[in-house]
mmCIF entry with sequence, helices, sheets and N, C-alpha, C, O atoms, coordinates in Angstrom:
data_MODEL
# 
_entry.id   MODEL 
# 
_entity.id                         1 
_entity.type                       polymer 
_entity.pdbx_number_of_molecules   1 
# 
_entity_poly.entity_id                      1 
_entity_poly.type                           'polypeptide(L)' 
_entity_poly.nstd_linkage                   no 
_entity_poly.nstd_monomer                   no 
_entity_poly.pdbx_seq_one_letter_code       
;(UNK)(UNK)(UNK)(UNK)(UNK)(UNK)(UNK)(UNK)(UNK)(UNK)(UNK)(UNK)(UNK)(UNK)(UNK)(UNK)
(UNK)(UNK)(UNK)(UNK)(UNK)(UNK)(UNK)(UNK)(UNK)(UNK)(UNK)(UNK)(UNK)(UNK)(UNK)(UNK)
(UNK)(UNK)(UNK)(UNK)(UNK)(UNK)(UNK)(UNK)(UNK)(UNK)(UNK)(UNK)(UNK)(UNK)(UNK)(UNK)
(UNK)(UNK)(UNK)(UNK)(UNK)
;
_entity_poly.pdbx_seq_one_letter_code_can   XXXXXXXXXXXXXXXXXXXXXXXXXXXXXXXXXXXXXXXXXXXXXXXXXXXXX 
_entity_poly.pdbx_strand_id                 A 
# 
loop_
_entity_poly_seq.entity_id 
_entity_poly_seq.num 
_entity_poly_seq.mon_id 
_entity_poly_seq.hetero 
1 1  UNK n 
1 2  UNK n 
1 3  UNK n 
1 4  UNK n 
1 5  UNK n 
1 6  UNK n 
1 7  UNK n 
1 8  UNK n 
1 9  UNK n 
1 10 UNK n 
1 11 UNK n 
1 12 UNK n 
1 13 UNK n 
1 14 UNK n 
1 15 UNK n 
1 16 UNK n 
1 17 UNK n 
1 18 UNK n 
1 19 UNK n 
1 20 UNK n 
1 21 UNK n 
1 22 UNK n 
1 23 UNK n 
1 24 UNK n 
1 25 UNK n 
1 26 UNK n 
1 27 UNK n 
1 28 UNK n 
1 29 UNK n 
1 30 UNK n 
1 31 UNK n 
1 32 UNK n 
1 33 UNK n 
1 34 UNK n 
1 35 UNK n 
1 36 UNK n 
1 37 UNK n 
1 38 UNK n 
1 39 UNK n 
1 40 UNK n 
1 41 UNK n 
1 42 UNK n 
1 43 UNK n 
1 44 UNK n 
1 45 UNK n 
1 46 UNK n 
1 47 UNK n 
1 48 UNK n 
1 49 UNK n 
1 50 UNK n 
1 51 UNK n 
1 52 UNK n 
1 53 UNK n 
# 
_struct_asym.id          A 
_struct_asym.entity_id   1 
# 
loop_
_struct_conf.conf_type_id 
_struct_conf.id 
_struct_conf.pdbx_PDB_helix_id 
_struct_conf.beg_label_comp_id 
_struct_conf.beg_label_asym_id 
_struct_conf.beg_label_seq_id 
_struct_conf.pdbx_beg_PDB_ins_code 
_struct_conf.end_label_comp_id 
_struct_conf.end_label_asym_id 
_struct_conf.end_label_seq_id 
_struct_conf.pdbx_end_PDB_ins_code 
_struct_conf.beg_auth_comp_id 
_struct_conf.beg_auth_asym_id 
_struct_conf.beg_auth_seq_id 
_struct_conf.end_auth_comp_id 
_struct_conf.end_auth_asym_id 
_struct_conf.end_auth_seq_id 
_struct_conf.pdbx_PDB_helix_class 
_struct_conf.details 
_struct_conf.pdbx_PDB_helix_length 
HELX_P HELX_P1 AA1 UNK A 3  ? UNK A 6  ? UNK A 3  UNK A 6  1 ? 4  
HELX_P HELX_P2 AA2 UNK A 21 ? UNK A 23 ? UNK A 21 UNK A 23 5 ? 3  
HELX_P HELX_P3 AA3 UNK A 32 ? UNK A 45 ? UNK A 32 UNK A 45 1 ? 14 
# 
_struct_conf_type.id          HELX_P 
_struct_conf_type.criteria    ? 
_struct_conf_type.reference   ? 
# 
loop_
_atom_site.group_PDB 
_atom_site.id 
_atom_site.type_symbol 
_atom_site.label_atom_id 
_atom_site.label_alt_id 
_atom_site.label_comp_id 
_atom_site.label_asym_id 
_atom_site.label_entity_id 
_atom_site.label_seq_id 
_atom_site.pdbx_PDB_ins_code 
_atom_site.Cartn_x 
_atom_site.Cartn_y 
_atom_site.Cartn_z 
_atom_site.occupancy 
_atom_site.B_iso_or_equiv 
_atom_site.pdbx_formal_charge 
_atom_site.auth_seq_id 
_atom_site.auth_comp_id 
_atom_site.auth_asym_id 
_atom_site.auth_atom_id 
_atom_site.pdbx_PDB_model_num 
ATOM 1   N N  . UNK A 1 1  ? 0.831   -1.169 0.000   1.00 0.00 ? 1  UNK A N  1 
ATOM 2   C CA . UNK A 1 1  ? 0.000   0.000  0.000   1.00 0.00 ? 1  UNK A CA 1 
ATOM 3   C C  . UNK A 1 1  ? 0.887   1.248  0.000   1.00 0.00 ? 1  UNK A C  1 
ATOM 4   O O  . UNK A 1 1  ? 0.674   2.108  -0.854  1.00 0.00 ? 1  UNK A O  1 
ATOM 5   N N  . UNK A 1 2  ? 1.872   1.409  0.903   1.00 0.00 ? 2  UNK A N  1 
ATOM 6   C CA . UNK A 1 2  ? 2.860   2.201  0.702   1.00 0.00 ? 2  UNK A CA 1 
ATOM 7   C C  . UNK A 1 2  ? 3.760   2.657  -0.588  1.00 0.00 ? 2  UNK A C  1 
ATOM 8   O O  . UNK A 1 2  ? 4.349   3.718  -0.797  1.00 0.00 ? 2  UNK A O  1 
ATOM 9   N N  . UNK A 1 3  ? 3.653   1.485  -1.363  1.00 0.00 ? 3  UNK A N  1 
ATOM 10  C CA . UNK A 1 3  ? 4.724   2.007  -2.088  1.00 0.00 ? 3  UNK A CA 1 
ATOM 11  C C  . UNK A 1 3  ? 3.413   2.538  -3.223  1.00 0.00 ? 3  UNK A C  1 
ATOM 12  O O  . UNK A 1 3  ? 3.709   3.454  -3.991  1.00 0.00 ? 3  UNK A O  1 
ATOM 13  N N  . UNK A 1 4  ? 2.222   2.039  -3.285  1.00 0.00 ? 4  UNK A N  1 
ATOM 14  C CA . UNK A 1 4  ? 1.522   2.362  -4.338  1.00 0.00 ? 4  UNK A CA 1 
ATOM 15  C C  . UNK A 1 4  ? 0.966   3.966  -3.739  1.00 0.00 ? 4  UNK A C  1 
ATOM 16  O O  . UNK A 1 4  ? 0.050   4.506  -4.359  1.00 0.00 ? 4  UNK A O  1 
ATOM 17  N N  . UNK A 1 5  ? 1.289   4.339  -3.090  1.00 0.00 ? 5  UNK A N  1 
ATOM 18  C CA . UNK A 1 5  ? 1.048   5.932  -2.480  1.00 0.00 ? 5  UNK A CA 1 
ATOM 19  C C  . UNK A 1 5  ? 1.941   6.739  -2.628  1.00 0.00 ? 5  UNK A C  1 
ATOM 20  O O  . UNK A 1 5  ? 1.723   7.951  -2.647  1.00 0.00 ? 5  UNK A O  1 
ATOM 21  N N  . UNK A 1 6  ? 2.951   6.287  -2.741  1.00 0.00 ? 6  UNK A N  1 
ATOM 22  C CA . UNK A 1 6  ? 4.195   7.312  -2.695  1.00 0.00 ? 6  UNK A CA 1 
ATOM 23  C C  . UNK A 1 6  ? 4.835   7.329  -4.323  1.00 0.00 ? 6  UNK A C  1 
ATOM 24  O O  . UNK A 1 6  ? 5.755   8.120  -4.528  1.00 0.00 ? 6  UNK A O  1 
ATOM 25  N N  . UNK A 1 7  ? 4.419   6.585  -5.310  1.00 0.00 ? 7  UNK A N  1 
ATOM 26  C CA . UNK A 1 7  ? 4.611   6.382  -6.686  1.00 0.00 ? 7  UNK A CA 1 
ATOM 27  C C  . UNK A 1 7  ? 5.492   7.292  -7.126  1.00 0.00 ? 7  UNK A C  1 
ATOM 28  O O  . UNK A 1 7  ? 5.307   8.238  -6.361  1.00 0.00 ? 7  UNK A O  1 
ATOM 29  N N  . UNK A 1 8  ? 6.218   7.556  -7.777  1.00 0.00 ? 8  UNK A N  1 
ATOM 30  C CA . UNK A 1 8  ? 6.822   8.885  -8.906  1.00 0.00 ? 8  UNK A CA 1 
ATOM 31  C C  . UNK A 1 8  ? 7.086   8.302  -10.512 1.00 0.00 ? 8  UNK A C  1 
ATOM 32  O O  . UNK A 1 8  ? 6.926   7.102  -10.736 1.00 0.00 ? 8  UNK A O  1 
ATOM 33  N N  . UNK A 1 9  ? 7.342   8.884  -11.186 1.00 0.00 ? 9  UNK A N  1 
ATOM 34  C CA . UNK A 1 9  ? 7.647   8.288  -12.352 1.00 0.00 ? 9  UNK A CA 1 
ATOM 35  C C  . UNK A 1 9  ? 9.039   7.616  -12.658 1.00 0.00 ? 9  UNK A C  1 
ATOM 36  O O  . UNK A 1 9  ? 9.519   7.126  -13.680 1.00 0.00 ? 9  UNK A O  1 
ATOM 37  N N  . UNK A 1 10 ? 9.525   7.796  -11.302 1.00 0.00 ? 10 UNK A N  1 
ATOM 38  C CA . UNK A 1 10 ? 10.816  7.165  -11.995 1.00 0.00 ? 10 UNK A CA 1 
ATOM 39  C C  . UNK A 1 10 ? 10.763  5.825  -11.517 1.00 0.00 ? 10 UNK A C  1 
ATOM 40  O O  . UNK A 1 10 ? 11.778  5.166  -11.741 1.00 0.00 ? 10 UNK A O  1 
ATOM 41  N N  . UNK A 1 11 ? 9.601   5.114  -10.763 1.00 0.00 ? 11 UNK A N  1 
ATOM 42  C CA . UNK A 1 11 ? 9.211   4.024  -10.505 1.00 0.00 ? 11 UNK A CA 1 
ATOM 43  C C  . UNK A 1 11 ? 8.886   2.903  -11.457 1.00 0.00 ? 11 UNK A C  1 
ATOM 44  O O  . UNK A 1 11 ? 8.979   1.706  -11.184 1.00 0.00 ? 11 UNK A O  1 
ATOM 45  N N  . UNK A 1 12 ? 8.419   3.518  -12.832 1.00 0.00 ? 12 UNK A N  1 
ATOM 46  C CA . UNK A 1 12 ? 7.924   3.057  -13.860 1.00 0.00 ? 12 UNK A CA 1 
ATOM 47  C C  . UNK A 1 12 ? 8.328   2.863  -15.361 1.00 0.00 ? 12 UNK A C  1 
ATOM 48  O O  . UNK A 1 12 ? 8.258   3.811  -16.142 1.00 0.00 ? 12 UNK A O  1 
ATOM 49  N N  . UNK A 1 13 ? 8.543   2.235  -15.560 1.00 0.00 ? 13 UNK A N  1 
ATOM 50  C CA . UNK A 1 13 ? 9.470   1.666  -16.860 1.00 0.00 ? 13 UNK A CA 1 
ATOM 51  C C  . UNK A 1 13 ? 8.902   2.841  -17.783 1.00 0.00 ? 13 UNK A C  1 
ATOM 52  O O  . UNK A 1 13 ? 7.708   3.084  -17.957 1.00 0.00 ? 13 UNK A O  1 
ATOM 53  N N  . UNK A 1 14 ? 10.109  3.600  -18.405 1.00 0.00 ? 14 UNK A N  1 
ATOM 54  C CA . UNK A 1 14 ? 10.394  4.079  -19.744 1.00 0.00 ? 14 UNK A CA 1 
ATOM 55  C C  . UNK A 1 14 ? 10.150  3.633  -20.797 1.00 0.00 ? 14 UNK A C  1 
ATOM 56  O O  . UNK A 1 14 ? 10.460  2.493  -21.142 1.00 0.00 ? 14 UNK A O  1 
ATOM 57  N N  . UNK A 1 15 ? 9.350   4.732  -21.724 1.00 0.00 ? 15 UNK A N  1 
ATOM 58  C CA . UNK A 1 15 ? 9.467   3.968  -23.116 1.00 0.00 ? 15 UNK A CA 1 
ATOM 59  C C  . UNK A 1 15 ? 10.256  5.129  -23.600 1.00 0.00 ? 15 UNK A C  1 
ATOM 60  O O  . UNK A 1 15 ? 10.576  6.260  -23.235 1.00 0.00 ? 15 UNK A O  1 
ATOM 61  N N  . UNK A 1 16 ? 10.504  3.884  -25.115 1.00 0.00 ? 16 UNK A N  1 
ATOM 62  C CA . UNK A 1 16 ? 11.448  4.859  -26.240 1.00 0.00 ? 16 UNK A CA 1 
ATOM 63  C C  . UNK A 1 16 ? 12.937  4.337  -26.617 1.00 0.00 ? 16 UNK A C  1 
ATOM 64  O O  . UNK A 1 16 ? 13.685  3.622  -25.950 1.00 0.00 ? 16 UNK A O  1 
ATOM 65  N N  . UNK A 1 17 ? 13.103  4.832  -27.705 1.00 0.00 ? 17 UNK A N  1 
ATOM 66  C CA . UNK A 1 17 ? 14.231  3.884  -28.564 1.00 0.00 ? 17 UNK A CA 1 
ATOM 67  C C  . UNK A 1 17 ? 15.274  3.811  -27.582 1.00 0.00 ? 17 UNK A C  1 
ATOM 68  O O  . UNK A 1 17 ? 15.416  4.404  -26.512 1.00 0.00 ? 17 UNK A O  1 
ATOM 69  N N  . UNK A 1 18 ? 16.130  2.766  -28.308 1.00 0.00 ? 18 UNK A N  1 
ATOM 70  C CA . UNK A 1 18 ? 17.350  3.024  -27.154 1.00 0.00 ? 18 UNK A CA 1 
ATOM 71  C C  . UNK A 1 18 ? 18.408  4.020  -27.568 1.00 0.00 ? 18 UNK A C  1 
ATOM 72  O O  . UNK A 1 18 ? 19.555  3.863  -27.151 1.00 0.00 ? 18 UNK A O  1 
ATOM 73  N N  . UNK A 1 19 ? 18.100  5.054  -28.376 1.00 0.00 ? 19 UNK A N  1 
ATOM 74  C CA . UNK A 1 19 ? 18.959  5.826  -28.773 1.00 0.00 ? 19 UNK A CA 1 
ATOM 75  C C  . UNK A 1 19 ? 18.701  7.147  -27.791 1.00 0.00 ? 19 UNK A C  1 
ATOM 76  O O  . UNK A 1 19 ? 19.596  7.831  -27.295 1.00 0.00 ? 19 UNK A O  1 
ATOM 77  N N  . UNK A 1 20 ? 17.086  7.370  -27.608 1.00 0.00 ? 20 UNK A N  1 
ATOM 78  C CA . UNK A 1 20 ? 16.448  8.035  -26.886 1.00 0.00 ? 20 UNK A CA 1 
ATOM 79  C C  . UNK A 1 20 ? 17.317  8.181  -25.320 1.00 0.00 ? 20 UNK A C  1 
ATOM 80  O O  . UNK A 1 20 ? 17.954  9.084  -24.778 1.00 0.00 ? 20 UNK A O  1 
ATOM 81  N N  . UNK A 1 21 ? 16.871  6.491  -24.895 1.00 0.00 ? 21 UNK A N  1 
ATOM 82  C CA . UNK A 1 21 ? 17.257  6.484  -23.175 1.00 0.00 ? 21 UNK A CA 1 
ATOM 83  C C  . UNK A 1 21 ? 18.762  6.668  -23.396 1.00 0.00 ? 21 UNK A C  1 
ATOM 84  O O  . UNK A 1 21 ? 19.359  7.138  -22.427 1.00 0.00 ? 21 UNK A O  1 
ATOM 85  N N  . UNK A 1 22 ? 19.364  6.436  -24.300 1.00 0.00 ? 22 UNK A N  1 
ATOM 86  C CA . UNK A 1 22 ? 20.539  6.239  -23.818 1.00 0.00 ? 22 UNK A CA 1 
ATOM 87  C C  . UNK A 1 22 ? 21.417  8.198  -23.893 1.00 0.00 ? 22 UNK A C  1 
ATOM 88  O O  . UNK A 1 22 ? 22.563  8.520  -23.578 1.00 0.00 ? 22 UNK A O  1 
ATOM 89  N N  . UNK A 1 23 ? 20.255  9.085  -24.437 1.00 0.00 ? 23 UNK A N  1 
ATOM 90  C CA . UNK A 1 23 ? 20.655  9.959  -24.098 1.00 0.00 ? 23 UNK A CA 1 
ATOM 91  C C  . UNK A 1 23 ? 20.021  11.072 -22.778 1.00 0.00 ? 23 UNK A C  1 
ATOM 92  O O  . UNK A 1 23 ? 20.008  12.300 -22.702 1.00 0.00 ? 23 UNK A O  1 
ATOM 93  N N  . UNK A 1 24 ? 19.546  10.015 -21.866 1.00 0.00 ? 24 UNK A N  1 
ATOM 94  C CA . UNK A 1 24 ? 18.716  10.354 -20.614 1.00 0.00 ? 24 UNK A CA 1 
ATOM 95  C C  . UNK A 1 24 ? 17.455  10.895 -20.877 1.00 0.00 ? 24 UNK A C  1 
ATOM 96  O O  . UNK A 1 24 ? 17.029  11.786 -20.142 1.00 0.00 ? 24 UNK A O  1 
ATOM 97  N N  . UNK A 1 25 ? 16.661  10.399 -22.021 1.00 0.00 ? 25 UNK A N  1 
ATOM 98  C CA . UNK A 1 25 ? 15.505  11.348 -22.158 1.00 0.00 ? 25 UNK A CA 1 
ATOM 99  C C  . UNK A 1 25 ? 14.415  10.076 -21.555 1.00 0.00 ? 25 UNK A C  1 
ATOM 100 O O  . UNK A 1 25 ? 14.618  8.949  -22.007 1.00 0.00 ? 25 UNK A O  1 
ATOM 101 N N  . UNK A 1 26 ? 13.599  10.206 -20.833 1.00 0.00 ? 26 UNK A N  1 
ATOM 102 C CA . UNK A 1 26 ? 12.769  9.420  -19.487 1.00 0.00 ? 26 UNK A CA 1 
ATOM 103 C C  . UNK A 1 26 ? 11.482  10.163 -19.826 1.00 0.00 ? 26 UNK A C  1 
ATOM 104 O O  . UNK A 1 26 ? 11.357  11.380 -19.694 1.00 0.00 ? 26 UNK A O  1 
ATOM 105 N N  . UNK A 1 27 ? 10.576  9.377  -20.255 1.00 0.00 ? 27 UNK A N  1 
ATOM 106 C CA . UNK A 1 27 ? 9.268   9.356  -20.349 1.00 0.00 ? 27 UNK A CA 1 
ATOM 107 C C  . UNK A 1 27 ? 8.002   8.200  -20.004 1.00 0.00 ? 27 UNK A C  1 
ATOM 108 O O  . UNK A 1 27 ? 8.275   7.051  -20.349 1.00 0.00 ? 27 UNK A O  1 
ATOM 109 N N  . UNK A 1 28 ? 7.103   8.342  -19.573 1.00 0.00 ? 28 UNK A N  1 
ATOM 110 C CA . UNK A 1 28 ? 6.405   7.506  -19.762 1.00 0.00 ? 28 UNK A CA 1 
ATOM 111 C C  . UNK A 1 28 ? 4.517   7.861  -20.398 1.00 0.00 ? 28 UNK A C  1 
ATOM 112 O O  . UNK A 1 28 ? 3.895   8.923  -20.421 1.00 0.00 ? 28 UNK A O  1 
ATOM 113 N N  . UNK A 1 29 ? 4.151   6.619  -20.779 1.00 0.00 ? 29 UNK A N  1 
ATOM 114 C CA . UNK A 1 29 ? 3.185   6.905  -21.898 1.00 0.00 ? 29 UNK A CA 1 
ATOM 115 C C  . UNK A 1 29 ? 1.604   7.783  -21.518 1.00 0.00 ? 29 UNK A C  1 
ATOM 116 O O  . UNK A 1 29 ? 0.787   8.343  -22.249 1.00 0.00 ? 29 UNK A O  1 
ATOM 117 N N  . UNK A 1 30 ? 1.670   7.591  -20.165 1.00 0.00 ? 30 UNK A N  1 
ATOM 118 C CA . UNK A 1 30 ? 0.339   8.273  -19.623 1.00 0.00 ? 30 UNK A CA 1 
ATOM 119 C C  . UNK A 1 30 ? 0.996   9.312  -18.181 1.00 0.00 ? 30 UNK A C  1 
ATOM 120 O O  . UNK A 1 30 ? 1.935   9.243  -17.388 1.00 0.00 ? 30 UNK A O  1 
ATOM 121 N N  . UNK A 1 31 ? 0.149   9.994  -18.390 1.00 0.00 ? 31 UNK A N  1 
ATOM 122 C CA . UNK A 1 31 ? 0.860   11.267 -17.285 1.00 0.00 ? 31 UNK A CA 1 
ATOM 123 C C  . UNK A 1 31 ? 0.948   10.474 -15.940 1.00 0.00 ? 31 UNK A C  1 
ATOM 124 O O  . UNK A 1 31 ? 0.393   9.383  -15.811 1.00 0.00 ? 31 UNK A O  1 
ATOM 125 N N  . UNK A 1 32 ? 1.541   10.965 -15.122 1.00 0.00 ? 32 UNK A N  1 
ATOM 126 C CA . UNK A 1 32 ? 1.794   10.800 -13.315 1.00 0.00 ? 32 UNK A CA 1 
ATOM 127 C C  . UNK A 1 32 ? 0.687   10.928 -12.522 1.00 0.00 ? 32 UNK A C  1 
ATOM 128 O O  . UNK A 1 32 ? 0.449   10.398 -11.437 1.00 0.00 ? 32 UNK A O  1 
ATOM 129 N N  . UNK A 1 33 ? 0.075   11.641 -13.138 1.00 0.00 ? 33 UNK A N  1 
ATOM 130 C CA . UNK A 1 33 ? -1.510  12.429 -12.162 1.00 0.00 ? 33 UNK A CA 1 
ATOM 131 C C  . UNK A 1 33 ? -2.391  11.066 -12.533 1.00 0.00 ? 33 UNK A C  1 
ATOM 132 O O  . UNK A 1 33 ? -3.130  10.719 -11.611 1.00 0.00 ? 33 UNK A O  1 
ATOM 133 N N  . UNK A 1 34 ? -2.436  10.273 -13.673 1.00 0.00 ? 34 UNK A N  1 
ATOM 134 C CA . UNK A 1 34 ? -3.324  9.758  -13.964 1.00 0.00 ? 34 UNK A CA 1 
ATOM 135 C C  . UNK A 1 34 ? -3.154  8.209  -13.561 1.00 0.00 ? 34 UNK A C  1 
ATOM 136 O O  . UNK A 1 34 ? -3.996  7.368  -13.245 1.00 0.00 ? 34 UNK A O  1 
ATOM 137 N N  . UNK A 1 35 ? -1.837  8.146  -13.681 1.00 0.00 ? 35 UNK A N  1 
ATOM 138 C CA . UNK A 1 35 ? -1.138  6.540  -12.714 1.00 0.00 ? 35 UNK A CA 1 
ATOM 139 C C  . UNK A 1 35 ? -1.618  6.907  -11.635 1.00 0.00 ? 35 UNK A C  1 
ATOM 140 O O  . UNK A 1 35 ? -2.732  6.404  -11.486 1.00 0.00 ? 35 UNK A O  1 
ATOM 141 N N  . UNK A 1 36 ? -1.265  7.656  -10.658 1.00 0.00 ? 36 UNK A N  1 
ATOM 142 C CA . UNK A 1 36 ? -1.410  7.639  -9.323  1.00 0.00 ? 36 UNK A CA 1 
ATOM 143 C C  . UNK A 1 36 ? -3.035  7.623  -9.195  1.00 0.00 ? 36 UNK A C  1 
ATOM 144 O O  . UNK A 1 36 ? -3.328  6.647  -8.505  1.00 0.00 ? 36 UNK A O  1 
ATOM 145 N N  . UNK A 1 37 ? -3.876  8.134  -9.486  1.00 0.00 ? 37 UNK A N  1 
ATOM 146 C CA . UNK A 1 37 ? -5.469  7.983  -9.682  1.00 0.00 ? 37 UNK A CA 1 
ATOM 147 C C  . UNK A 1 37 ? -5.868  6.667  -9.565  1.00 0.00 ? 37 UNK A C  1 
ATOM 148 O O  . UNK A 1 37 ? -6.577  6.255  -8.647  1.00 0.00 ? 37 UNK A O  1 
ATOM 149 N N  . UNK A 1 38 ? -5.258  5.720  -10.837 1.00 0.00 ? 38 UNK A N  1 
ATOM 150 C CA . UNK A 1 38 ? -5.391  4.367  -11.187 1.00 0.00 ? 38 UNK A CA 1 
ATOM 151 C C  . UNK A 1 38 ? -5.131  3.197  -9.974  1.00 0.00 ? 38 UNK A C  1 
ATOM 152 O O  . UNK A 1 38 ? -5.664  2.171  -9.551  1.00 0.00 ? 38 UNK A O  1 
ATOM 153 N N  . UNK A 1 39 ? -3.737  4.208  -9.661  1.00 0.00 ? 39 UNK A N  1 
ATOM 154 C CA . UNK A 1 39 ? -3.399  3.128  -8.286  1.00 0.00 ? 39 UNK A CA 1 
ATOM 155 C C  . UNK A 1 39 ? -4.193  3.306  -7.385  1.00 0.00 ? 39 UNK A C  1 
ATOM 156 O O  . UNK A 1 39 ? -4.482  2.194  -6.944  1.00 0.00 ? 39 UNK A O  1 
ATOM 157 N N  . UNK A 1 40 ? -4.963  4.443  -6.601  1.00 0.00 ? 40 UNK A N  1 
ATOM 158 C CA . UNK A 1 40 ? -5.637  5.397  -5.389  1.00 0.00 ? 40 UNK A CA 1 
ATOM 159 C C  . UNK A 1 40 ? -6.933  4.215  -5.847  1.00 0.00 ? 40 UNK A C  1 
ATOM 160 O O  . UNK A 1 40 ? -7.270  3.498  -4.904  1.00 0.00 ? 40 UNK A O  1 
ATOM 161 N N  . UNK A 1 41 ? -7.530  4.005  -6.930  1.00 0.00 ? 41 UNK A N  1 
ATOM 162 C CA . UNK A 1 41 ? -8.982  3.243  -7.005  1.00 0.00 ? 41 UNK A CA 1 
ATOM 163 C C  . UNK A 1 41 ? -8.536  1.749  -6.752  1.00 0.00 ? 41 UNK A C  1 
ATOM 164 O O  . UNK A 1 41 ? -9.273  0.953  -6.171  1.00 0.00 ? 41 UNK A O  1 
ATOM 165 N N  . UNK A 1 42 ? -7.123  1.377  -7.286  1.00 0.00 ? 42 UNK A N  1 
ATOM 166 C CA . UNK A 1 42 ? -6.799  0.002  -7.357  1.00 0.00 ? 42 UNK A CA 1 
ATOM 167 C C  . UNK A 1 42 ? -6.630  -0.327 -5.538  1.00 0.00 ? 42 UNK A C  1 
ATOM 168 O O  . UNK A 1 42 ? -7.540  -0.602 -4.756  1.00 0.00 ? 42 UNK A O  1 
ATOM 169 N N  . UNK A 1 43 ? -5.945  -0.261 -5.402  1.00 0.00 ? 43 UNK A N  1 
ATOM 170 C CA . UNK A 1 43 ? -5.453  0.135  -3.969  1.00 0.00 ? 43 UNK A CA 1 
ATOM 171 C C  . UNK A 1 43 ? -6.867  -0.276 -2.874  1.00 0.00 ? 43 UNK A C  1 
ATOM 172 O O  . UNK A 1 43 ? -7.021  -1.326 -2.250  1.00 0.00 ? 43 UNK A O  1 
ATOM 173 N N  . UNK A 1 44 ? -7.805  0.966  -2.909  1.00 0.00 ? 44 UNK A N  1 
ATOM 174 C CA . UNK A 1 44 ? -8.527  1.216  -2.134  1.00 0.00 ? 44 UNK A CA 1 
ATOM 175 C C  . UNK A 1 44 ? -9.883  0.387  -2.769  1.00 0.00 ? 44 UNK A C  1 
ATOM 176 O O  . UNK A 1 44 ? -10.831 0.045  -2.062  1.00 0.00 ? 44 UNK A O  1 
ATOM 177 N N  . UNK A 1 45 ? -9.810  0.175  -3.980  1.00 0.00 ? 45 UNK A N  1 
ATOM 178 C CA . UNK A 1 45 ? -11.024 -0.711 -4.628  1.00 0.00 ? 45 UNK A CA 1 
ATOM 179 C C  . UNK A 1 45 ? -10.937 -1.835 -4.059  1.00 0.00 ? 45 UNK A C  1 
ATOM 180 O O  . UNK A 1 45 ? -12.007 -2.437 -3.981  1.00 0.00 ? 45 UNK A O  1 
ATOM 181 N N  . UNK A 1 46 ? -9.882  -2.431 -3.552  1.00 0.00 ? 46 UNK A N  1 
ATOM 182 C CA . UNK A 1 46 ? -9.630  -3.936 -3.353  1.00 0.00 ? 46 UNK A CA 1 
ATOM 183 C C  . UNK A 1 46 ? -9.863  -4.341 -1.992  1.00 0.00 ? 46 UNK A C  1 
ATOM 184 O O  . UNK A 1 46 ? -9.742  -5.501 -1.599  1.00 0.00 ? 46 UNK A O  1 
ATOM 185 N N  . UNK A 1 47 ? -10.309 -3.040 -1.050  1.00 0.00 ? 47 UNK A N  1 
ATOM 186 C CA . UNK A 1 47 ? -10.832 -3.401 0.227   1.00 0.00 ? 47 UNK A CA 1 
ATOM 187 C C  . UNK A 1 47 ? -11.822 -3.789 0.583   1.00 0.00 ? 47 UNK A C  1 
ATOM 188 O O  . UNK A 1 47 ? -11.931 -4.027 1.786   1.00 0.00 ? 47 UNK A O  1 
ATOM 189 N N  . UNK A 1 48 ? -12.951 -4.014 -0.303  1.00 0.00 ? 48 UNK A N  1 
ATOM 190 C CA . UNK A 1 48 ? -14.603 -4.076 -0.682  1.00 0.00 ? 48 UNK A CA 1 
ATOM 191 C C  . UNK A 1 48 ? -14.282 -5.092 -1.688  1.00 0.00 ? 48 UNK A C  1 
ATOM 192 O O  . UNK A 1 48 ? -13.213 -5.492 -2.148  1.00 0.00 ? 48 UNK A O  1 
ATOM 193 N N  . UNK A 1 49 ? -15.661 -5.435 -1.926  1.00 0.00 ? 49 UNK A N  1 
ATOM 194 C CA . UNK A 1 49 ? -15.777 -6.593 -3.020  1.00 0.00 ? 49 UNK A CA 1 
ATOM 195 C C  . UNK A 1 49 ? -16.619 -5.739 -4.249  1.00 0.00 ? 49 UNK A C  1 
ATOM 196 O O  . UNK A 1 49 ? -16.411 -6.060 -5.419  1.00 0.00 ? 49 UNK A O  1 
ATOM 197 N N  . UNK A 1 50 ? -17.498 -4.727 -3.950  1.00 0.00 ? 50 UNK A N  1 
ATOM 198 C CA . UNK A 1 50 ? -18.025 -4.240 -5.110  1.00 0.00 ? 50 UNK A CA 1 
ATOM 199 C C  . UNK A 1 50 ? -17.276 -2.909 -5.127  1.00 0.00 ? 50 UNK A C  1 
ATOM 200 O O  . UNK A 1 50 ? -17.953 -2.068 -5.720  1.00 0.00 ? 50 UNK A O  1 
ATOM 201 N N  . UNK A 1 51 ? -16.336 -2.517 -4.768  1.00 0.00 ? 51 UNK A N  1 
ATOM 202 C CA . UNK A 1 51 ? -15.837 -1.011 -4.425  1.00 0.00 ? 51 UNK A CA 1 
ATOM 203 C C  . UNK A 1 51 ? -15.719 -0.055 -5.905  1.00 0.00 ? 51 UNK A C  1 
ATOM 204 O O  . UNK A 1 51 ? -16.179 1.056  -6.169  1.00 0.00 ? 51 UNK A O  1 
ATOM 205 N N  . UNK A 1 52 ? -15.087 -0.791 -6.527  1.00 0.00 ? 52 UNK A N  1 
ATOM 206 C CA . UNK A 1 52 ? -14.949 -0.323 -7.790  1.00 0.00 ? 52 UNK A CA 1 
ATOM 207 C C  . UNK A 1 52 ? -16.076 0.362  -9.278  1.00 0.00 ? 52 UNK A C  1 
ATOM 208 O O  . UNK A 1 52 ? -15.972 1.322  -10.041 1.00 0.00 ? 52 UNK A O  1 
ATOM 209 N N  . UNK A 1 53 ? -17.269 -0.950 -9.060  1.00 0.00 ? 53 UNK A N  1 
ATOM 210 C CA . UNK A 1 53 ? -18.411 -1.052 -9.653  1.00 0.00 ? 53 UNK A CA 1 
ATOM 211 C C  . UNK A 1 53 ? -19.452 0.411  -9.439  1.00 0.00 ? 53 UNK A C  1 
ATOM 212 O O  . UNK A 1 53 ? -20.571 0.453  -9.951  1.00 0.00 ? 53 UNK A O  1 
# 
């Protein structure tokens, strides 16, 4: 639960060529605001049986 609260992006695998990473450019495919959302319902959905629904 902890670690899915405290998230950042550098938690989460990079995409992009390897010409890209290999010149430190770090992205990932859906914003930060919207992972952490995903996790906050996942997380807390899973304490209930219909929580999510």
């Amino acid at each position: 639960m902890a670690a899915g609260l405290t998230l950042t992006s550098d938690d989460l695998r990079a995409y992009g060529t390897p010409r890209a990473k290999a010149a430190g450019w770090h992205a990932n495919y859906y914003p930060i605001e919207m992972i952490r959302a995903l996790v906050g319902v996942w997380l807390f959905g899973g304490l209930r049986m219909d929580e999510i629904r």
